[in-house]
N, CA, C and O atoms as CSV, one atom per row, in Angstrom:
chain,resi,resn,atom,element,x,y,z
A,1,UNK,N,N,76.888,126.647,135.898
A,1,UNK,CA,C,77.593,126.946,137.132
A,1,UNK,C,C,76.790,127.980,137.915
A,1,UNK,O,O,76.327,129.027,137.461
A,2,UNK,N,N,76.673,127.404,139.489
A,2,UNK,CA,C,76.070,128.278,139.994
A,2,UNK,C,C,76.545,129.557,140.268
A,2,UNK,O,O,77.767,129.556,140.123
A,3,UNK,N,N,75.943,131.099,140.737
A,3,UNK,CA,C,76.834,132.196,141.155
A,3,UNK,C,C,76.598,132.155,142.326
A,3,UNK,O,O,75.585,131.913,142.981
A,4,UNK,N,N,78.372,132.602,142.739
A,4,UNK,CA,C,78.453,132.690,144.034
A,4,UNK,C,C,76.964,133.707,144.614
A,4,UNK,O,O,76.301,134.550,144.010
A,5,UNK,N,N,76.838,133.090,146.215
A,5,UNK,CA,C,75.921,133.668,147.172
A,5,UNK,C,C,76.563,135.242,147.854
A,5,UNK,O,O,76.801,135.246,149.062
A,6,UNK,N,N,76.811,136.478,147.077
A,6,UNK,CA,C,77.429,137.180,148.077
A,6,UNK,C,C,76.179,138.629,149.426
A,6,UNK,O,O,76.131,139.766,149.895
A,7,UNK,N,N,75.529,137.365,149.349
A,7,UNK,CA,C,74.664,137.815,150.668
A,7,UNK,C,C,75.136,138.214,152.112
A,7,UNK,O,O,74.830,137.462,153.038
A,8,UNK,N,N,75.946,139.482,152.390
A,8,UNK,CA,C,76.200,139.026,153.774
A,8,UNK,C,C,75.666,138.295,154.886
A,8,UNK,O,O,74.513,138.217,155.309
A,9,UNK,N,N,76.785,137.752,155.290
A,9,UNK,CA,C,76.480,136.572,156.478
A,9,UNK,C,C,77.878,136.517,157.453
A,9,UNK,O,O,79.046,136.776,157.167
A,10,UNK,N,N,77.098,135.955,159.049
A,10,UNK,CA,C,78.473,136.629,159.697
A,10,UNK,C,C,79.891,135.759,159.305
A,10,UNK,O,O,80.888,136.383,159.668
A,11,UNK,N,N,80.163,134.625,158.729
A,11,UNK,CA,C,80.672,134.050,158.567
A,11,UNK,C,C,81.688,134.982,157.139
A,11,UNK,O,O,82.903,134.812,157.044
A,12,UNK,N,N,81.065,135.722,156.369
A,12,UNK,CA,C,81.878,136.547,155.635
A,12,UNK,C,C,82.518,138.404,155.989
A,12,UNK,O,O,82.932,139.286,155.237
A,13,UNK,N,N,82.340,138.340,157.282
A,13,UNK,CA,C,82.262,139.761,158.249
A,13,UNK,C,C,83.704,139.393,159.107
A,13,UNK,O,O,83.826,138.436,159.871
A,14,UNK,N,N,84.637,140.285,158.817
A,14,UNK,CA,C,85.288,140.058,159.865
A,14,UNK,C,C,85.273,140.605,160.939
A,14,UNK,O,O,84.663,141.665,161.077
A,15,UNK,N,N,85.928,140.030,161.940
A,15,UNK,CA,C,86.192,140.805,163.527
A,15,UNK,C,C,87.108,141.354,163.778
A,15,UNK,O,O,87.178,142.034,164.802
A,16,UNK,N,N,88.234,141.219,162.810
A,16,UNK,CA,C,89.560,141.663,163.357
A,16,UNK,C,C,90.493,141.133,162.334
A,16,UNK,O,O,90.621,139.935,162.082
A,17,UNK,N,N,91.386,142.476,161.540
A,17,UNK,CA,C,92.391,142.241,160.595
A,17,UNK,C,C,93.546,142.267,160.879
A,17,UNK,O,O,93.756,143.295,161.524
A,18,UNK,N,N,94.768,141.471,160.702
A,18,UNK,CA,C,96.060,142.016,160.702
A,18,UNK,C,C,96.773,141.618,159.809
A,18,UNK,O,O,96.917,140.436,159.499
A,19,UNK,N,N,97.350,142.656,159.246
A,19,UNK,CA,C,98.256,142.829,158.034
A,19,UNK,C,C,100.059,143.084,158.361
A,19,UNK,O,O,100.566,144.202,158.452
A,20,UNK,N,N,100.566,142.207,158.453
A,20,UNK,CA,C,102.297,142.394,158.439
A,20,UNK,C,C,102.845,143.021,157.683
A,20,UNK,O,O,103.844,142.378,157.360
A,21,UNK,N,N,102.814,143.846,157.219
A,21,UNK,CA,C,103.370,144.855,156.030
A,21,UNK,C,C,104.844,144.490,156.725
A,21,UNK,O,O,105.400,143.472,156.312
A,22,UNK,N,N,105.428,145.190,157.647
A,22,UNK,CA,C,106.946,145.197,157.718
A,22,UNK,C,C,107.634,143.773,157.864
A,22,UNK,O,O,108.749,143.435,157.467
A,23,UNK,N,N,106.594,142.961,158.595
A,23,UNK,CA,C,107.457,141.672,158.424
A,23,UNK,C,C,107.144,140.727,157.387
A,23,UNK,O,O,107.191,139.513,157.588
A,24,UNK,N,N,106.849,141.204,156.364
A,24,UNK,CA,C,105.902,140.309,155.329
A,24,UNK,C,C,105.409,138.895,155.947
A,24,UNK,O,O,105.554,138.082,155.034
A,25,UNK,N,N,105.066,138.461,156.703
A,25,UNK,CA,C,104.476,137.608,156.876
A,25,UNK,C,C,102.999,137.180,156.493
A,25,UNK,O,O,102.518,136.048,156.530
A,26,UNK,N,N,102.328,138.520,156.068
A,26,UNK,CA,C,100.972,137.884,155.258
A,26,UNK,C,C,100.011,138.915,156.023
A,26,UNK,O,O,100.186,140.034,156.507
A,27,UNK,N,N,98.821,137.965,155.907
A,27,UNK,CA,C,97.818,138.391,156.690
A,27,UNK,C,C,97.217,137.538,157.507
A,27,UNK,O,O,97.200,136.343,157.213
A,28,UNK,N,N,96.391,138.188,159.126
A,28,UNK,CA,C,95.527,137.492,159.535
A,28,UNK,C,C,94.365,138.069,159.872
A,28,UNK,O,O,94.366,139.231,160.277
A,29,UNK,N,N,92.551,136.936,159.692
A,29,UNK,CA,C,91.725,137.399,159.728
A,29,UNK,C,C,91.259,136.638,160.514
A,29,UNK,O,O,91.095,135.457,160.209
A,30,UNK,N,N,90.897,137.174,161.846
A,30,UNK,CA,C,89.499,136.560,162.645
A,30,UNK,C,C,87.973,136.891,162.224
A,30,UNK,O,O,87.611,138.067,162.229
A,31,UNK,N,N,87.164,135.964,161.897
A,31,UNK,CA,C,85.717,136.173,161.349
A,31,UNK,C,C,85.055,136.290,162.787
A,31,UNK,O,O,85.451,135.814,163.852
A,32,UNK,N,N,83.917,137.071,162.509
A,32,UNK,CA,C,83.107,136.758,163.405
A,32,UNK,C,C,82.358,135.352,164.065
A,32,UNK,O,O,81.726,135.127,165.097
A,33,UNK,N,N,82.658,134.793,163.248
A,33,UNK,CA,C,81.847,133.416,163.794
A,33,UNK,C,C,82.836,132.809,164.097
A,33,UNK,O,O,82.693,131.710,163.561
A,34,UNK,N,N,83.669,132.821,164.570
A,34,UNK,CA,C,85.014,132.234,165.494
A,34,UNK,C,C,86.099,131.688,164.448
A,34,UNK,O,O,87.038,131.000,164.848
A,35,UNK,N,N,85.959,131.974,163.266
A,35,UNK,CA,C,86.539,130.939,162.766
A,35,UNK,C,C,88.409,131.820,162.229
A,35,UNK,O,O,88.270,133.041,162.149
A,36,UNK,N,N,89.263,131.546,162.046
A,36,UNK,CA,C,90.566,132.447,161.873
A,36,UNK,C,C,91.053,131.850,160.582
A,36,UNK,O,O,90.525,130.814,160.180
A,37,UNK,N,N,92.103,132.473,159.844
A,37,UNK,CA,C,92.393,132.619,158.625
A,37,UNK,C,C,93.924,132.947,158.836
A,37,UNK,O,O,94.410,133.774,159.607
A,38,UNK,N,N,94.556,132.100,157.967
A,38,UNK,CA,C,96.025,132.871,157.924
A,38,UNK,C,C,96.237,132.990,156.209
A,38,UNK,O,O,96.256,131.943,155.562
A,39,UNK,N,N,96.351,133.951,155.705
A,39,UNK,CA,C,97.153,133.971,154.624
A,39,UNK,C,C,98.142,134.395,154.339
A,39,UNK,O,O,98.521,135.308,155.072
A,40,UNK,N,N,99.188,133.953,153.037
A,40,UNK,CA,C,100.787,134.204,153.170
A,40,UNK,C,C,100.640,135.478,152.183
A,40,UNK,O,O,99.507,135.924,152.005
A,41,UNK,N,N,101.566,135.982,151.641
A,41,UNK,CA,C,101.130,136.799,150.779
A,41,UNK,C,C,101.523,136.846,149.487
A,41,UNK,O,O,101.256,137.623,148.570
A,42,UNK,N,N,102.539,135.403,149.609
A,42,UNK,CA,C,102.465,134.400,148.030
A,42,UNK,C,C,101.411,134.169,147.678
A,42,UNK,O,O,101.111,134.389,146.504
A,43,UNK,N,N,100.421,133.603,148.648
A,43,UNK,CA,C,99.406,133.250,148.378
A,43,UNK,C,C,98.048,133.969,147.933
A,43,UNK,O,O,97.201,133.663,147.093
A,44,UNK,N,N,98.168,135.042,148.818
A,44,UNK,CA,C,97.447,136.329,148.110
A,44,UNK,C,C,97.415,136.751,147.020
A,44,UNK,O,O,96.365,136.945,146.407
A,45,UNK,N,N,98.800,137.019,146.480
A,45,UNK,CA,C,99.108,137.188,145.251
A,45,UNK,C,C,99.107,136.592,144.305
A,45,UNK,O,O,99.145,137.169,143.218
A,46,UNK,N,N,99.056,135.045,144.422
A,46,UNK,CA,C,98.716,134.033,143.644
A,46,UNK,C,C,96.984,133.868,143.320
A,46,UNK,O,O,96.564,133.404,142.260
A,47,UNK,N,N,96.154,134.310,144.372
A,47,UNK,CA,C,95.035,134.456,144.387
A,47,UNK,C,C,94.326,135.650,144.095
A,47,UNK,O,O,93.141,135.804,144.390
A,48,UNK,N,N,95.031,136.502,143.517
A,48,UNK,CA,C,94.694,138.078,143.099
A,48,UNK,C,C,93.694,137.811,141.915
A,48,UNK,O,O,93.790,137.164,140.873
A,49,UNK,N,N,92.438,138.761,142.635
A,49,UNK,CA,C,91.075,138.129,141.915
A,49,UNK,C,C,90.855,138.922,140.567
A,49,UNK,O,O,89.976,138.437,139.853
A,50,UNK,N,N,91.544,140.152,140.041
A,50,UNK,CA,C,91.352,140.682,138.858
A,50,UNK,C,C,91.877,139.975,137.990
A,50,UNK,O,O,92.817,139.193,137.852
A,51,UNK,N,N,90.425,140.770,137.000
A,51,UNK,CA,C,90.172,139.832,135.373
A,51,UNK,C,C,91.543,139.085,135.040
A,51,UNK,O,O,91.800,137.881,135.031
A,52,UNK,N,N,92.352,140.219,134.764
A,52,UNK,CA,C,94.045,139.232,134.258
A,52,UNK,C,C,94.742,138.055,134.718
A,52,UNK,O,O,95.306,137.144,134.112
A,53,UNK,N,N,94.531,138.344,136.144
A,53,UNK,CA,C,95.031,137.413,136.678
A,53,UNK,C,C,94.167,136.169,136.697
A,53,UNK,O,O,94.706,135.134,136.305
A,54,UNK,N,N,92.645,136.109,137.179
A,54,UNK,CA,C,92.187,135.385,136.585
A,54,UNK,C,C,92.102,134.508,135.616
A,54,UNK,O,O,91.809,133.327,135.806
A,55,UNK,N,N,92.424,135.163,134.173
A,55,UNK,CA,C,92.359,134.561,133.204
A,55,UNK,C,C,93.368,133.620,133.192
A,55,UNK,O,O,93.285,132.404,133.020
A,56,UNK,N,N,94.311,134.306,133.390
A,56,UNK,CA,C,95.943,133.847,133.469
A,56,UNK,C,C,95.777,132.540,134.031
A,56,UNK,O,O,96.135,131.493,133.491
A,57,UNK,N,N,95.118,132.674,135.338
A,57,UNK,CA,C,95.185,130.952,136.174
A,57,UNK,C,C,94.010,130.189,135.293
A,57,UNK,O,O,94.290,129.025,135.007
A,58,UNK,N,N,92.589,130.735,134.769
A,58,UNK,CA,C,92.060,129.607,133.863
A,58,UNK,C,C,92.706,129.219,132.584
A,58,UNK,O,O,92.196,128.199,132.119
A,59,UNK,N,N,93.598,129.679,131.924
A,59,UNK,CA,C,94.593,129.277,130.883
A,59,UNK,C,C,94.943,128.064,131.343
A,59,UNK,O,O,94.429,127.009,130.971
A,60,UNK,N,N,96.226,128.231,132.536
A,60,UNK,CA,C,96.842,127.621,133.448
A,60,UNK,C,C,96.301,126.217,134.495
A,60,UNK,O,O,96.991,125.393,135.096
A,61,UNK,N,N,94.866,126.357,134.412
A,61,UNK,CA,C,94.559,125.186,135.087
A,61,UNK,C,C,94.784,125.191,136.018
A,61,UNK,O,O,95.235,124.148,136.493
A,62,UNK,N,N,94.610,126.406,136.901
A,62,UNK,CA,C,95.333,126.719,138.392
A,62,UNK,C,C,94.151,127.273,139.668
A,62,UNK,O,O,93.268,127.984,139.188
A,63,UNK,N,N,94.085,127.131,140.581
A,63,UNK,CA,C,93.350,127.322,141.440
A,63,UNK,C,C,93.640,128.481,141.935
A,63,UNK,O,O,94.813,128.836,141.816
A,64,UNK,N,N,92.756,129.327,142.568
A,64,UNK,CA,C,93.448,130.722,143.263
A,64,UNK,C,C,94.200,130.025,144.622
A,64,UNK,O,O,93.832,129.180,145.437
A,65,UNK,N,N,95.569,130.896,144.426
A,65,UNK,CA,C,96.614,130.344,145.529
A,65,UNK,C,C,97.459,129.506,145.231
A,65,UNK,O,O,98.404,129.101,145.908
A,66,UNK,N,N,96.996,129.093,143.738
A,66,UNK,CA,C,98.046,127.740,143.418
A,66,UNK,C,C,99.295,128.736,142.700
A,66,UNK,O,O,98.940,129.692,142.010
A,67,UNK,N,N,100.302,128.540,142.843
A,67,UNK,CA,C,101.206,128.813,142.405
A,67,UNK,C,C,101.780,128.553,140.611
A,67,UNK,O,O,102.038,127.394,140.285
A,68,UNK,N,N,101.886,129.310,139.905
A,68,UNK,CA,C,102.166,129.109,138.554
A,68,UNK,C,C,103.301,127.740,138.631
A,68,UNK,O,O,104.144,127.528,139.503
A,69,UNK,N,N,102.982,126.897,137.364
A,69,UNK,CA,C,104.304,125.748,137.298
A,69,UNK,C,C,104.760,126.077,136.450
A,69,UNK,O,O,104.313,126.691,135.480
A,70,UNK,N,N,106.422,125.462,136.853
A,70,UNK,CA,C,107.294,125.839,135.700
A,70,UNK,C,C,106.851,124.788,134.601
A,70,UNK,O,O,106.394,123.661,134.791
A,71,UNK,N,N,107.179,125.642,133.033
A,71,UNK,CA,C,107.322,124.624,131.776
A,71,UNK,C,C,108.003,123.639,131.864
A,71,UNK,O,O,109.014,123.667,132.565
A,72,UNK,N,N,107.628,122.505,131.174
A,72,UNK,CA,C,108.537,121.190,131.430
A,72,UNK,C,C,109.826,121.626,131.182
A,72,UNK,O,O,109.856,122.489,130.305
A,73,UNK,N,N,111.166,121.259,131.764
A,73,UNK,CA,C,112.498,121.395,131.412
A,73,UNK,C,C,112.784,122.853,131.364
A,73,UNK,O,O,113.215,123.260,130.285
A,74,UNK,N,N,112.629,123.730,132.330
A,74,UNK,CA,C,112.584,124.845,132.718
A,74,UNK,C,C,113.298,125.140,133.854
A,74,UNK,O,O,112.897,124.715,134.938
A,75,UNK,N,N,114.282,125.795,133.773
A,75,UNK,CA,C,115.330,125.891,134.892
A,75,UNK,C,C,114.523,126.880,135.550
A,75,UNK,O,O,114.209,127.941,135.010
A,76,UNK,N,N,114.029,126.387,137.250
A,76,UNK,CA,C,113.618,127.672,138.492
A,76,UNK,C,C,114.860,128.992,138.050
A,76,UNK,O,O,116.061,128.764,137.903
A,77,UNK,N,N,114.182,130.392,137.895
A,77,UNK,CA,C,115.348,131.429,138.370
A,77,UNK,C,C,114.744,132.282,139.451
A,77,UNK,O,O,113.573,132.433,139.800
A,78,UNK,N,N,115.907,132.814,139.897
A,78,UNK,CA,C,115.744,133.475,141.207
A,78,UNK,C,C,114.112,134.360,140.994
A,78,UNK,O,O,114.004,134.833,139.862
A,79,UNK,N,N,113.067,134.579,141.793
A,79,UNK,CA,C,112.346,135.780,141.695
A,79,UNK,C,C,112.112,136.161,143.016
A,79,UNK,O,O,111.859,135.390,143.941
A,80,UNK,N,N,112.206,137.373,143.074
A,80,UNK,CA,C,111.930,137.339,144.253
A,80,UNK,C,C,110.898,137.384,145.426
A,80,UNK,O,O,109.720,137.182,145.132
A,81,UNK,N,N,111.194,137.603,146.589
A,81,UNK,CA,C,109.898,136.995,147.952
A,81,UNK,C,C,109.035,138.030,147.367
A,81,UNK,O,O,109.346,139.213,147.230
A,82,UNK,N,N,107.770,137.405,146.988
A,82,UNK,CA,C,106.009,138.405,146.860
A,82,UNK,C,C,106.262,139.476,148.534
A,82,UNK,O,O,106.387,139.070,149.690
A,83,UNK,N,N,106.258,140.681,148.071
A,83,UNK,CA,C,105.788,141.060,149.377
A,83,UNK,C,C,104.508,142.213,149.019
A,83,UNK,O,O,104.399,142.756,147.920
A,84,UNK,N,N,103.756,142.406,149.968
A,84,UNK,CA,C,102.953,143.569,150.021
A,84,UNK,C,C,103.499,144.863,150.313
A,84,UNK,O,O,104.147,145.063,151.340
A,85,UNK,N,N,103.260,145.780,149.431
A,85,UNK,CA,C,103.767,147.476,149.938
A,85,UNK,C,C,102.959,148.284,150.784
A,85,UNK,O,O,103.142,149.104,151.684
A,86,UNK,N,N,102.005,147.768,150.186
A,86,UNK,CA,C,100.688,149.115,150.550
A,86,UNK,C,C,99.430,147.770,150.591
A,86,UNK,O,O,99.298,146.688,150.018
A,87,UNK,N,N,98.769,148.447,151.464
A,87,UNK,CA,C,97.182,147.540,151.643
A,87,UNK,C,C,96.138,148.645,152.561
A,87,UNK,O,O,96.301,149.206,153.645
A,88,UNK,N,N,95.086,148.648,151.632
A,88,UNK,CA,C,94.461,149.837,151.806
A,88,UNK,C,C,92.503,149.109,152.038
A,88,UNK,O,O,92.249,147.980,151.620
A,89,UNK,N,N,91.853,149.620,152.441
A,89,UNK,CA,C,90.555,149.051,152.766
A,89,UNK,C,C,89.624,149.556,151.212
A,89,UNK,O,O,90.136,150.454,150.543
A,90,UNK,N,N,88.706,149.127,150.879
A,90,UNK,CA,C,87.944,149.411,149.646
A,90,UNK,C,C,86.822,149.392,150.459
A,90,UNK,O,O,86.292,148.346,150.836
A,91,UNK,N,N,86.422,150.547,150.757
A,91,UNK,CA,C,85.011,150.136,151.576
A,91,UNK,C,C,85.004,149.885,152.735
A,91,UNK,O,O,85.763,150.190,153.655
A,92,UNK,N,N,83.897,149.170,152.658
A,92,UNK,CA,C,83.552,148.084,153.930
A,92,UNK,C,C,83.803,146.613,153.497
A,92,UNK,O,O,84.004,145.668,154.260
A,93,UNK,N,N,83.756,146.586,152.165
A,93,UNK,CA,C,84.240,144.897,151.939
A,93,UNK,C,C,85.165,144.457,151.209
A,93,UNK,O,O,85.081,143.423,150.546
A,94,UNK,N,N,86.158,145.216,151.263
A,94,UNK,CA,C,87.052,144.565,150.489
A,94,UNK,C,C,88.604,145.254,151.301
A,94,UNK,O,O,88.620,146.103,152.193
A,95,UNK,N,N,89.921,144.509,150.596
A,95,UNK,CA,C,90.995,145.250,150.978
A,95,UNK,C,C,91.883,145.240,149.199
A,95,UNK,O,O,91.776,144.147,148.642
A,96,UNK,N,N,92.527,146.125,148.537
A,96,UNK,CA,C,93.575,145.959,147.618
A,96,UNK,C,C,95.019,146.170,147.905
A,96,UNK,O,O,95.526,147.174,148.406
A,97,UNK,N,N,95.486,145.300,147.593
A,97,UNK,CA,C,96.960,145.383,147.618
A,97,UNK,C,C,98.102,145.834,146.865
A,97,UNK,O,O,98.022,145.433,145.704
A,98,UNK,N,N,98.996,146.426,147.057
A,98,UNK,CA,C,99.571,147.211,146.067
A,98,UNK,C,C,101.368,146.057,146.744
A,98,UNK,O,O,101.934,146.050,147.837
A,99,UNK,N,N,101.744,145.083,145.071
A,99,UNK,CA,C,102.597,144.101,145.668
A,99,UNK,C,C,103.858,144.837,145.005
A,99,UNK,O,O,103.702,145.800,144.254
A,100,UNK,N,N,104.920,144.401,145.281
A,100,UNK,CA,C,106.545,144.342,144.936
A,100,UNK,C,C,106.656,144.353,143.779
A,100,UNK,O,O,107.531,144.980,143.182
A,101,UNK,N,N,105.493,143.426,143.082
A,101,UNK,CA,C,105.853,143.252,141.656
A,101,UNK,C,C,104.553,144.179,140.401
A,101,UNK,O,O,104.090,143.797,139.326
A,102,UNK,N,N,104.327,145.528,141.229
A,102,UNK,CA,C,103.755,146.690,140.870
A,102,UNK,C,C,102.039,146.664,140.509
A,102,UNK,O,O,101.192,147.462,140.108
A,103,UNK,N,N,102.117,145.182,140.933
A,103,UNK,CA,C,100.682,145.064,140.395
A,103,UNK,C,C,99.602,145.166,141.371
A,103,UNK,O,O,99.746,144.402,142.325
A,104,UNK,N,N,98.587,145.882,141.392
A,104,UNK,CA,C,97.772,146.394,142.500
A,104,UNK,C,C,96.081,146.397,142.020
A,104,UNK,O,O,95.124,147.053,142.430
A,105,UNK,N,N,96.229,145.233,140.854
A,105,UNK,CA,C,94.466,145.666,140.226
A,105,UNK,C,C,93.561,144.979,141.158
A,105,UNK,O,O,92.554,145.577,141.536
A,106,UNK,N,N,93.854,143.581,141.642
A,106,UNK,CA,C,92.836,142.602,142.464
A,106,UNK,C,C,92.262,143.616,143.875
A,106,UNK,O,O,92.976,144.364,144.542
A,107,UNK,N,N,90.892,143.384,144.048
A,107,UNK,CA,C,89.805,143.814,145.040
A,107,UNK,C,C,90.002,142.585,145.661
A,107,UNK,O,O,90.097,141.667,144.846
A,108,UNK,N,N,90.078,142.317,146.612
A,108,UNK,CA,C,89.979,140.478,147.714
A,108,UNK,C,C,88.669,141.212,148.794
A,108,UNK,O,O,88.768,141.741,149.901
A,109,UNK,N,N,87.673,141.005,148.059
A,109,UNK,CA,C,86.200,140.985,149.012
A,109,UNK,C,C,86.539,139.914,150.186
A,109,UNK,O,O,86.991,138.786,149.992
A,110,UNK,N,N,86.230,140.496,151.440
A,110,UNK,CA,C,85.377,139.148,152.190
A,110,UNK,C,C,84.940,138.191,151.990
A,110,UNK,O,O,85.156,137.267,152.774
A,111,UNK,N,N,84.246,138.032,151.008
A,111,UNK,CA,C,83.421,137.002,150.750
A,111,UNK,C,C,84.612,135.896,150.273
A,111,UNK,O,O,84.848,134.753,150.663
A,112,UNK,N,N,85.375,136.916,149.057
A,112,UNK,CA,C,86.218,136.162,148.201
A,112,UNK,C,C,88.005,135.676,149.099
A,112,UNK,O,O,88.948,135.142,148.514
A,113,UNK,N,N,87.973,136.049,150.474
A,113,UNK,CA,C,88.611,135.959,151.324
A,113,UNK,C,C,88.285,134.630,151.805
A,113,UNK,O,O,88.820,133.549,151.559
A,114,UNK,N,N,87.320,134.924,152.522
A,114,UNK,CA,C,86.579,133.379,152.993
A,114,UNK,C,C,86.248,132.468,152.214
A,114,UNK,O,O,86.212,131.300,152.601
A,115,UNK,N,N,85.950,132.817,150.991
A,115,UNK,CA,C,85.907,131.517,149.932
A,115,UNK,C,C,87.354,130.664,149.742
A,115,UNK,O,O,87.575,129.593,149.177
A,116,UNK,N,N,87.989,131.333,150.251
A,116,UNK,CA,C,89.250,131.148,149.510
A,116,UNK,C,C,90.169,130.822,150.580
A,116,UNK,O,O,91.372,130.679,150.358
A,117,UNK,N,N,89.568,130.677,151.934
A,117,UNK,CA,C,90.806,130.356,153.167
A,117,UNK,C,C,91.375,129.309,152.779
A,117,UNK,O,O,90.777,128.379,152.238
A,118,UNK,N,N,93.136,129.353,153.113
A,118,UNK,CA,C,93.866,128.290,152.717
A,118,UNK,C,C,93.994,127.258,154.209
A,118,UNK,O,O,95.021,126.598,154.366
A,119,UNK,N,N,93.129,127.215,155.004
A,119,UNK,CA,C,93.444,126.432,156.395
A,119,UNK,C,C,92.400,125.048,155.668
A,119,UNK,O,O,91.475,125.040,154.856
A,120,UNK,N,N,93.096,124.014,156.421
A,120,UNK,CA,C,92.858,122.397,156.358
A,120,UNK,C,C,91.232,122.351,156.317
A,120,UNK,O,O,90.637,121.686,155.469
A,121,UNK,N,N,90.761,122.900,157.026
A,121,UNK,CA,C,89.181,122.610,156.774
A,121,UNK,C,C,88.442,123.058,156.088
A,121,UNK,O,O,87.507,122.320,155.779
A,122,UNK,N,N,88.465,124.640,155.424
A,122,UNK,CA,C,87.801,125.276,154.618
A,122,UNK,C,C,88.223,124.531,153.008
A,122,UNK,O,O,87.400,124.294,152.124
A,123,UNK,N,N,90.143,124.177,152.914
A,123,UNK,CA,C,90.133,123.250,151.835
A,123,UNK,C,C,89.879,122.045,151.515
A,123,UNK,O,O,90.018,121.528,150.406
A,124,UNK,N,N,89.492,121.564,152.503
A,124,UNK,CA,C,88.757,120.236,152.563
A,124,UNK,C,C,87.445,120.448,151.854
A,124,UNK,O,O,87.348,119.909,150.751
A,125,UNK,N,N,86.458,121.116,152.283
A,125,UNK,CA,C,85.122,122.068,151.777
A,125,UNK,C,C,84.920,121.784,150.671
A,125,UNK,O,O,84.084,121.071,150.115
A,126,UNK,N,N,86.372,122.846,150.094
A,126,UNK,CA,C,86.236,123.191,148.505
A,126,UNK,C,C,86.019,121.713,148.004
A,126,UNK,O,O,85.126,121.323,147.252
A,127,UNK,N,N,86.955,121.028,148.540
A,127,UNK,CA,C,87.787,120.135,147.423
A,127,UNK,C,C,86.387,118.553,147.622
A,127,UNK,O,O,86.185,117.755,146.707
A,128,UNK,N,N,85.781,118.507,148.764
A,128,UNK,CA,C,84.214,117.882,149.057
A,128,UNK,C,C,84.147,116.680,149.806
A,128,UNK,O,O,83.316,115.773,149.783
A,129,UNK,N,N,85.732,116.931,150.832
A,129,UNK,CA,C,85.603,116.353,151.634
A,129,UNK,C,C,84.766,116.700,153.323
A,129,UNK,O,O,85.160,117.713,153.900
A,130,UNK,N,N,83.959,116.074,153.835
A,130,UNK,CA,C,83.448,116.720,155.129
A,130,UNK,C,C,83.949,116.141,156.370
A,130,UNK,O,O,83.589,116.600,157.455
């Protein structure tokens, strides 16, 4: 497997962040190279790039962003809405999030932002459609 390229490039630079903390609605990122990003912050959190969580989704067979499945014959119980508390800058390339459900280890680089946009064309990309 190849390693990721994390060479900056403007395509991993953003232009402009916004973070909904009060209305949890997520985040949005305009890149410099025109391109925009919406993420939810289920989805963030589902995509939280530290080791644990990581592992957790390669156990799982899960993609970052994919949502954990329930065990077969597993009654859904209530949990509640992922929200963000705190979101703080790491640098120049990264942001961490500090969520509802106390866990605050994942770094979400740029790079690993843009790797990871959940809009129709960037998942097309991944998945090797052009």
């Amino acid at each position: 497997m190849a390693l990721p390229d994390f060479t900056p490039r403007v395509e991993n630079d953003p232009k402009s962040v916004v973070i909904h903390l009060t209305t949890g609605k997520g985040m949005e990122v305009e890149w410099k190279d025109g391109h925009r990003s919406v993420y939810t912050f289920p989805f963030l959190r589902d995509a939280c790039p530290c080791a644990l969580c990581e592992d957790e989704r390669t156990k799982a067979k899960r993609k970052a962003g994919e949502p954990a499945k329930l065990a077969p014959g597993a009654l859904p119980m209530f949990k509640p809405l992922v929200k963000a508390l705190a979101a703080e800058a790491v640098g120049k390339y990264a942001l961490r999030f500090q969520w509802n459900d106390n866990h605050d280890l994942g770094i979400y680089s740029w790079f690993y932002l843009r790797e990871f946009c959940p809009c129709a064309e960037c998942a097309g990309r991944r998945n090797g459609a052009q």
